[in-house]
C-alpha positions as CSV (number, residue, x, y, z in Angstrom):
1,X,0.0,0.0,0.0
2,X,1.2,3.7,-0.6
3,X,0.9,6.3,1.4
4,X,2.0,10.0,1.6
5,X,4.2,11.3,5.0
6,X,6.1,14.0,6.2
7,X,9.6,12.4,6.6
8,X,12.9,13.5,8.5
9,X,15.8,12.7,6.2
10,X,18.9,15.0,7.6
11,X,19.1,17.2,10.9
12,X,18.4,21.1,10.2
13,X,16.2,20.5,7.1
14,X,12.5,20.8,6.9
15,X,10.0,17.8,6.8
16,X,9.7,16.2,3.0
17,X,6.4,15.2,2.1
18,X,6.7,12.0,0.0
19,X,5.3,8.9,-0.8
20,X,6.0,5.7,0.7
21,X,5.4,1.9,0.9
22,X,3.6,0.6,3.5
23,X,3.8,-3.0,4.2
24,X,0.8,-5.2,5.3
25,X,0.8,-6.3,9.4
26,X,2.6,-8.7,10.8
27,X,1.5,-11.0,14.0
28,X,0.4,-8.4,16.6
29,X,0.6,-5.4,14.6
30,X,-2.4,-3.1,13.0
31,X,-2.6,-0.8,10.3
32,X,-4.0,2.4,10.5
33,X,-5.7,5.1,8.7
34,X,-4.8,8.1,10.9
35,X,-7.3,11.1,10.7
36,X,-5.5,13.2,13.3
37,X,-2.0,13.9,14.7
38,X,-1.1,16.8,17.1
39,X,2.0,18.6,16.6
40,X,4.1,18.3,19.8
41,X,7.8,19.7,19.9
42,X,9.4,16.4,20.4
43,X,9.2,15.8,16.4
44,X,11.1,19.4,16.0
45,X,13.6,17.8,18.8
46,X,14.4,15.3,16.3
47,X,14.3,17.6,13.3
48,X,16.7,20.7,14.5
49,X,18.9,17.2,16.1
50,X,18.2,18.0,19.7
51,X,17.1,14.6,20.0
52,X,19.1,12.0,18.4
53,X,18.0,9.2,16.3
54,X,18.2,6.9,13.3
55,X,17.4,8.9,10.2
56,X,15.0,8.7,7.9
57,X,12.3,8.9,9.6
58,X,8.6,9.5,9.6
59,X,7.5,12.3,12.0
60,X,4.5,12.3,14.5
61,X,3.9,10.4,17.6
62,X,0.3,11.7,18.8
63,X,-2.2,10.4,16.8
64,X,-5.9,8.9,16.4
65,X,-7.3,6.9,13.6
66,X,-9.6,3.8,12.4
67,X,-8.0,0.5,12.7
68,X,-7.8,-0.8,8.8
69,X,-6.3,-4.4,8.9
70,X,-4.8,-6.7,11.6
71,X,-2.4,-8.7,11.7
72,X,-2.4,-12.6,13.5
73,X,-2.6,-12.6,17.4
74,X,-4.1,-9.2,17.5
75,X,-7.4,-9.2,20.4
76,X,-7.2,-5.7,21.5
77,X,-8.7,-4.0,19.0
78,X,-10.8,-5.3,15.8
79,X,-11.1,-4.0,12.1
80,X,-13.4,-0.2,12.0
81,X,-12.3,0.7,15.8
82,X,-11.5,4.1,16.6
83,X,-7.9,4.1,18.4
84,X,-5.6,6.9,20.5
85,X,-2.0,5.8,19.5
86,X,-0.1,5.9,22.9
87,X,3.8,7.0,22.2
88,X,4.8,4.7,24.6
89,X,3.5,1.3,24.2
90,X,2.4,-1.0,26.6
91,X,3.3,-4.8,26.0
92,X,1.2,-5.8,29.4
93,X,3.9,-8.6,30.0
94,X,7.0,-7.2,30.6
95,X,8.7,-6.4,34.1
96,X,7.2,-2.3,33.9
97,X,3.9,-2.7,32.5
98,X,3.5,-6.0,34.9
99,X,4.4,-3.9,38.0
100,X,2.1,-0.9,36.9
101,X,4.8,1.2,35.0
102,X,3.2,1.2,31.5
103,X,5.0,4.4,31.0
104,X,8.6,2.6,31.2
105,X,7.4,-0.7,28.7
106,X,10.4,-2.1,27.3
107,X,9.1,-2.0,24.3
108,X,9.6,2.2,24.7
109,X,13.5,1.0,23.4
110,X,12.5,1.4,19.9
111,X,11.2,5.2,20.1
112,X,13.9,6.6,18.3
113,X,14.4,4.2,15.9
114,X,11.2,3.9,14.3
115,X,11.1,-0.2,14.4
116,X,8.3,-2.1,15.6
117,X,8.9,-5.1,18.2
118,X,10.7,-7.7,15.8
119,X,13.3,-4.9,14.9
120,X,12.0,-4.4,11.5
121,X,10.3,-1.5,9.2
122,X,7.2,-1.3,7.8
123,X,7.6,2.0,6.0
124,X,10.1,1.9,2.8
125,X,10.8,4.3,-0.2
126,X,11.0,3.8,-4.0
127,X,15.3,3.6,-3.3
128,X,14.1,0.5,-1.1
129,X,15.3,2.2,2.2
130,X,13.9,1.4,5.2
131,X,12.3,4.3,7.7
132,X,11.3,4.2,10.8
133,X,8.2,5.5,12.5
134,X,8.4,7.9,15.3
135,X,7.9,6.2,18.8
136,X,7.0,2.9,16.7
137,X,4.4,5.4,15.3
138,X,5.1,7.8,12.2
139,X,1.8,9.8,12.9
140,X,2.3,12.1,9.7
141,X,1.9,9.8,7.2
142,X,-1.8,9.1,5.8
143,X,-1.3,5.4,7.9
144,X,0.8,2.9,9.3
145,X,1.3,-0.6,10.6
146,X,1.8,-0.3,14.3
147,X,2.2,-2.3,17.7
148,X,-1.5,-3.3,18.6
149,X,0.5,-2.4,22.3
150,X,0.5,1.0,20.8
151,X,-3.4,1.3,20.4
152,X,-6.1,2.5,23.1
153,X,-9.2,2.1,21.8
154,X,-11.9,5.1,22.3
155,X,-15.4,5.4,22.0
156,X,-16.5,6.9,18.5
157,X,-18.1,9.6,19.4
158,X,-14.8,11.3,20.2
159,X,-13.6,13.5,18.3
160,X,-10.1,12.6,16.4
161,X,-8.6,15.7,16.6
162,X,-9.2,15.9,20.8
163,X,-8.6,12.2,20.5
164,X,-5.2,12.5,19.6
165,X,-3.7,14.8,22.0
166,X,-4.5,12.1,24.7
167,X,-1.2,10.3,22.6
168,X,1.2,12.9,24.5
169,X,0.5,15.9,25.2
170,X,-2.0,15.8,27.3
171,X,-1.3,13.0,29.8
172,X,2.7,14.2,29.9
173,X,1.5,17.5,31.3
174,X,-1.3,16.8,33.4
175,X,0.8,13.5,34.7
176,X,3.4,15.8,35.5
177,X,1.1,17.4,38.4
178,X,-1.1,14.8,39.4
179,X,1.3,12.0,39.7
180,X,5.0,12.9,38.9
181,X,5.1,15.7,41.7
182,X,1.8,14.6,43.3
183,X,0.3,18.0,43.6
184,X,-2.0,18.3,46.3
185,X,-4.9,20.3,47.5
186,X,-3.4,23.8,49.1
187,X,0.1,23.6,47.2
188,X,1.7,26.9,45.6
189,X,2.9,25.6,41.8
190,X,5.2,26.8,39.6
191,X,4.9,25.8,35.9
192,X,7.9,26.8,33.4
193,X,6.2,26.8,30.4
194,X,2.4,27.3,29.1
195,X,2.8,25.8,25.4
196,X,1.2,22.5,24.9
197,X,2.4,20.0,27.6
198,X,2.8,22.9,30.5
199,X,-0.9,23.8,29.8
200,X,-2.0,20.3,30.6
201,X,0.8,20.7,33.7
202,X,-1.7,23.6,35.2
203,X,-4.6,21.5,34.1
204,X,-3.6,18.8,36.3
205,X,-2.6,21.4,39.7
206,X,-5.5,22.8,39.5
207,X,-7.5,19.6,39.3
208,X,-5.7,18.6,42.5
209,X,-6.4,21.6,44.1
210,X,-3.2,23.5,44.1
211,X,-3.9,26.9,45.7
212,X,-1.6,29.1,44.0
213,X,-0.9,28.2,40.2
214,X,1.9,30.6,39.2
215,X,3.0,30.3,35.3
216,X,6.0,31.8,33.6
217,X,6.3,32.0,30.1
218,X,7.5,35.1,28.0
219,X,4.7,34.8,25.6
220,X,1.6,36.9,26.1
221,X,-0.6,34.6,24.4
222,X,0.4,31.6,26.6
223,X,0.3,33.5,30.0
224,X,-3.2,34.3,28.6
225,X,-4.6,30.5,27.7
226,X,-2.8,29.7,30.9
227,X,-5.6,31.6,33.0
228,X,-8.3,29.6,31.2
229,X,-6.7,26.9,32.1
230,X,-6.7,27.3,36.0
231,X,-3.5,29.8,36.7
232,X,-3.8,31.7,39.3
233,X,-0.8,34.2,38.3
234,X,1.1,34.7,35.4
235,X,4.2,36.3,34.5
236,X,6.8,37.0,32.0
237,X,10.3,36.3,33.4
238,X,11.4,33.4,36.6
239,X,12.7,37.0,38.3
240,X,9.0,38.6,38.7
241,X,7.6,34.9,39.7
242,X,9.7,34.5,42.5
243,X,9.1,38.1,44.1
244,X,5.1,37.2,43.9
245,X,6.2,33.7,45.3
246,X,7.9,34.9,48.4
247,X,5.4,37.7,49.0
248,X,2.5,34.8,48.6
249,X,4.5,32.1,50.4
250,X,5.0,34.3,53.2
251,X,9.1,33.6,52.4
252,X,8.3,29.8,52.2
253,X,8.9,29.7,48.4
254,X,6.3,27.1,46.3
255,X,6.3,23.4,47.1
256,X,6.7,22.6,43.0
257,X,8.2,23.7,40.3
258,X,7.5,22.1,37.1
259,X,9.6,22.9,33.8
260,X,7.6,22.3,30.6
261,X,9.6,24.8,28.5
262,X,10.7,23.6,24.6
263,X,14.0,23.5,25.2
264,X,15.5,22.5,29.1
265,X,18.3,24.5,30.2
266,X,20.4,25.2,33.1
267,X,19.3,28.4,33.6
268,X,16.2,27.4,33.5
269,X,16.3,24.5,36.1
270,X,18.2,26.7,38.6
271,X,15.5,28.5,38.7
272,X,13.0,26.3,39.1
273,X,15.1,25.1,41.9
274,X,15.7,28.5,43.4
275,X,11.6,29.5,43.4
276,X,11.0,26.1,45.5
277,X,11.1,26.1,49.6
278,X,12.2,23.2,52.1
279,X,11.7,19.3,51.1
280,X,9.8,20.4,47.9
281,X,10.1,19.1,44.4
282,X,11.7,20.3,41.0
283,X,9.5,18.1,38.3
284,X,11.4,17.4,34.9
285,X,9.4,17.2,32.3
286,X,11.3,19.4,29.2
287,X,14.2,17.6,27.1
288,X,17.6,19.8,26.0
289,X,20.3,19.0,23.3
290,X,21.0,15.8,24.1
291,X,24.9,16.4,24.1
292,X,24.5,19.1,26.6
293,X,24.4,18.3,30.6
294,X,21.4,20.3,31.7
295,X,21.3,19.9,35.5
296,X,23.9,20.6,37.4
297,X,23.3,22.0,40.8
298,X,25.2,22.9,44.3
299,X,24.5,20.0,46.4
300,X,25.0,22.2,50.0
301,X,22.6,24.9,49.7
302,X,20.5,23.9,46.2
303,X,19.5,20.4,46.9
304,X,20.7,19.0,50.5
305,X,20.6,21.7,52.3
306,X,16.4,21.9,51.4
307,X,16.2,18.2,51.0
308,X,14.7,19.1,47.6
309,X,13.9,16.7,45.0
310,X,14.6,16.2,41.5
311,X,12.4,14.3,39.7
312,X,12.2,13.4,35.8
313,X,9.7,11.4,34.4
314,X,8.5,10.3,30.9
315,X,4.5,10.6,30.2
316,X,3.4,11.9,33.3
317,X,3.9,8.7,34.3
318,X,0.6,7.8,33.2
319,X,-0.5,4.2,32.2
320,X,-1.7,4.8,28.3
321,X,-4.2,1.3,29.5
322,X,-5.9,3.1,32.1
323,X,-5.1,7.0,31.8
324,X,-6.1,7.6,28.4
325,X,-9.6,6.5,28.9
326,X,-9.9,8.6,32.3
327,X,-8.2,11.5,30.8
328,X,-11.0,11.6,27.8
329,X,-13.5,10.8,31.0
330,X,-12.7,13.7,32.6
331,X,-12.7,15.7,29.4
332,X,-16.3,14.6,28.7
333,X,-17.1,15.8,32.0
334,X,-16.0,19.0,31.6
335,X,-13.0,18.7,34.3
336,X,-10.5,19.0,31.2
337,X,-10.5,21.6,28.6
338,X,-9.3,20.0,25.1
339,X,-10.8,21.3,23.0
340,X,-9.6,24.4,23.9
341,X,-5.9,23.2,23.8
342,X,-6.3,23.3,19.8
343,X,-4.8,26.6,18.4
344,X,-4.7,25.9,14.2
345,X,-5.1,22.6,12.1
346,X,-3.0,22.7,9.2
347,X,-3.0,19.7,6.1
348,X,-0.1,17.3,6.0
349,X,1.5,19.9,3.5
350,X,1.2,22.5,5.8
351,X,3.0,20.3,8.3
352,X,6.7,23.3,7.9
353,X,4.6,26.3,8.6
354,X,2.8,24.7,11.7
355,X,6.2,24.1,13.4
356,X,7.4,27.7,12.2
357,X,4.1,28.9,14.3
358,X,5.1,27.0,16.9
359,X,8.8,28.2,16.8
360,X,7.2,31.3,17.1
361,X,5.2,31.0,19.8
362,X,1.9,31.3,17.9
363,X,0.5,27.6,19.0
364,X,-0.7,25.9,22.4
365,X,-1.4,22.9,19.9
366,X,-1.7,22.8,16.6
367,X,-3.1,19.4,14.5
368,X,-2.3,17.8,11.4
369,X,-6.0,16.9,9.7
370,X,-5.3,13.9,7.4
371,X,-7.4,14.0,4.3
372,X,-9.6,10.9,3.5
């Protein structure tokens, strides 16, 4: 089968749109026809070479669709189902997934080289090279053979664009709060960030009752979505935050910060350290260049002096299983604003000038609309 994608092929250059073959799916894999895939800035990671991994390959890791074909073995979804592709997958059996760390599946190892489980490629070009698809996934291509442990399966009343920023987005930000630095009810919060993870960061504080939600992010726009979103304050630079911190804190500084900014730096995670008081928690949710050392910290006064805590974590440390369904729960309920999250759709070809936006700050979310 063909299909048209956006594709990585060298560091610095801009997505190609091209056409590729698509092979049929093996045992315990499914194709699928993807109708929606949100734009996160982990794909412009890998395309500026932030992030490093095995080139060519097929952008897009947060995606819904319609489950085409499957392969032998697969029971956990059927032909015509509506599915939320999870970035990490979740085998069930192995030592992570088995203990209730879904987020940490083995079968995560693969991410950055685009193979599926059996450490082969289903997406190849007319030269007869092999690509890979992000996170097992390639999300900007029309479809794709994927994991079935990729696939949560959602209800089709849905909506595919909302749908898909359950893959990522969403439950990395809101994860971050609720279980990554366990927010809870009367907490001061501060989140680094308000693009498309941090805004799902103050989504989840809020929801566990955080009592001041401070946000710093130099762009207007974002300090303004921010307040829809359940922040308390807002503010341009980490040097007016803290003032406002101290003065609200009473001197006792916040008991989180949590860094969602697109790029992690050092400047940036001293001061999220610096803004938090006595046994409190710095959350770790941003990626840097991966050749730089980001955190690097005096132990006396910065981190044992407070007993403060450094956590990282990888998506939220949700359970894709179990987390994706509650997160679209709690979005039918009205506790979590996703629609809202949506800034622009753009087509596949549009797929250069959506990143540009986001580069310049124009985006909480924007999503890639597959045509039929």
């Amino acid at each position: 089968m063909r299909t048209t994608a956006a594709v990585i092929r060298e560091t610095g250059k801009p997505f190609e749109l091209t056409e590729l073959e698509l092979d049929e799916p093996r045992t315990g894999e499914v194709r699928l026809k993807f109708v929606a895939s949100g734009m996160c800035h982990s794909d412009e990671h890998l395309r500026t070479g932030d992030s490093v991994a095995r080139l060519p390959m097929v952008g897009g890791h947060e995606g819904a669709g319609i489950v085409e074909a499957v392969g032998e073995g697969v029971t956990r979804v059927e032909v015509g189902d509506h599915v939320v592709c999870s970035f990490i997958p979740a085998c069930g059996v192995c030592r992570y997934c088995s203990t209730g760390r879904q987020n940490l599946c083995d079968q995560g190892a693969q991410m950055a080289t685009g193979m599926l489980a059996d450490g082969s490629f289903r997406f190849h070009d007319d030269a007869g090279e092999d690509l890979g698809g992000f996170c097992m996934l390639g999300t900007f291509s029309q479809r794709a053979v994927v994991s079935q442990a990729s696939c949560v399966r959602i209800d089709e009343d849905i909506p595919f664009e909302v749908a898909a920023l359950v893959g990522c987005g969403v439950p990395t930000g809101w994860g971050a709060s609720v279980y990554a630095a366990k927010v809870a009810a009367g907490d001061t919060v501060v989140v680094f960030g308000a693009g498309g993870v941090g805004s799902n960061a103050v989504q989840g504080a809020h929801f566990a009752g955080a009592k001041n939600l401070v946000v710093v992010d130099p762009v207007a726009f974002k300090r303004e979505k921010a307040l829809e979103f359940g922040a308390t304050h807002v503010f341009p630079d980490a040097g007016s935050a803290h003032e406002a911190v101290v003065d609200m804190t009473r001197g006792q500084l916040a008991d989180h910060a949590i860094i969602t900014v697109g790029v992690l730096s050092p400047e940036v995670v001293t001061q999220a350290t610096n803004i938090v008081g006595k046994g409190a928690q710095v959350t770790v949710t941003s990626v840097g260049k991966s050749t730089d050392v980001q955190i690097q910290l005096a132990a006396n006064g910065g981190v044992v002096g407070y007993q403060r805590n450094i956590q990282g974590h990888i998506f939220g440390m949700c359970n894709p299983l179990t987390d994706i369904p509650k997160l679209l729960g709690l979005y039918r309920s009205g506790h979590l604003k996703l629609d809202e999250l949506i800034t622009r759709r753009y087509s596949l070809d549009e797929i250069n000038q959506g990143y540009q936006d986001l580069e310049d700050g124009k985006l909480i979310r924007g999503v890639v609309l597959h045509d039929s």
